[in-house]
C-alpha positions, 0 to 999 in steps of 0.5 A, spaced: 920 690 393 916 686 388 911 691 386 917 695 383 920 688 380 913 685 377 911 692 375 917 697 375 915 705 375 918 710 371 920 716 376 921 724 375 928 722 373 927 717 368 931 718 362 929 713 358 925 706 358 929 700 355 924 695 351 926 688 352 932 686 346 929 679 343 932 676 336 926 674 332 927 666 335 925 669 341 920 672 341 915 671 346 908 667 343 906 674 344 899 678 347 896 684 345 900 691 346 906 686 347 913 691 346 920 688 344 926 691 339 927 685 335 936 685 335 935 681 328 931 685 324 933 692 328 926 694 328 922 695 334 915 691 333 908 691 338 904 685 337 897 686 335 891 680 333 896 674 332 902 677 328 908 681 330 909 688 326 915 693 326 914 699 328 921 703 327 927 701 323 933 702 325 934 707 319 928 712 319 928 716 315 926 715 308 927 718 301 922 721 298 922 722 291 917 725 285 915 722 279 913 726 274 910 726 268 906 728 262 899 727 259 897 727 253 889 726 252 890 718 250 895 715 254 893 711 261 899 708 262 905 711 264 912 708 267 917 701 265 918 706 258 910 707 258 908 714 257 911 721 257 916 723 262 916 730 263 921 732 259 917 729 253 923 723 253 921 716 251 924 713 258 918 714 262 920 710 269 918 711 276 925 711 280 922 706 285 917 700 284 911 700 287 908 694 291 901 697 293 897 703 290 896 706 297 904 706 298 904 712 293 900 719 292 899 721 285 896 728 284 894 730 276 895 738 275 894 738 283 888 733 284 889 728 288 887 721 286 884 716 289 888 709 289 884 704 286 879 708 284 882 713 279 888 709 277 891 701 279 900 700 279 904 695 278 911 694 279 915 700 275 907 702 271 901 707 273 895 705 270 889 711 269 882 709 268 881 715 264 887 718 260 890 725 264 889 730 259 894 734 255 898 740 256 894 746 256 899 750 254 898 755 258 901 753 265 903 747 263 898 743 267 896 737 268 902 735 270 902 727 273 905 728 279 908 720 283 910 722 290 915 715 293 918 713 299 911 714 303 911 707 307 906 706 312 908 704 318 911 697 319 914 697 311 
């Protein structure tokens, strides 16, 4: 019997696993792989080098939202009013603030950019190392895309 109490197992019939319900105080000090849900934060949280990390939140899902805008040859800044929305307004704003350039995709005409190489965000602005070209009246190319709400895991 003490093996099933130290080391329970999971038969064929089993419809679920329960990870043990903890609040942040709790905590136990914490070894690699260690799984719990944190019932203060609502998160689900392993434990990997010396710190504790969310793996879930209680509200999933995300909103993905798209940005979008319209270069003009010149301008390297885009956002916070800066630039041109696609609507050619004076109000060029992103819909979310950006606390890291990986938390984002930025595509020009279709291109991906590289984060910290093709372009740097700071708050509500995207900065371009190089100005997005214009449109080439045809297709209305060149279109600055910002996708928002791609999180990585544990944010």
């Amino acid at each position: 019997m003490g093996r099933f109490v130290k080391n329970p197992e999971i038969g064929n019939n089993a419809f679920g696993v329960t990870i043990p319900n903890v609040t942040t105080a709790q905590r136990p000090s914490g070894v690699n792989g260690q799984l719990v849900y944190n019932t203060t934060t609502s998160t689900y949280q392993s434990y990997v080098g010396s710190a504790w990390y969310n793996m879930s939140t209680a509200a999933g899902e995300k909103t993905i939202t798209i940005d979008k805008f319209q270069g003009d040859g010149t301008t390297t800044v885009f956002g916070a009013g800066a630039g041109s929305s696609i609507d050619d307004s004076s109000s060029a704003t992103f819909s979310q603030t950006v606390n890291n350039a990986t938390d984002i995709l930025v595509f020009v005409g279709g291109v991906y950019q590289v984060p910290a190489t093709n372009y740097s965000v700071s708050g509500q602005q995207i900065t371009f190392g190089s100005a997005p070209p214009g449109n080439d009246g045809t297709s209305n190319g060149h279109i600055i895309s910002i996708v928002h709400g791609l999180h990585k895991l544990g944010e």
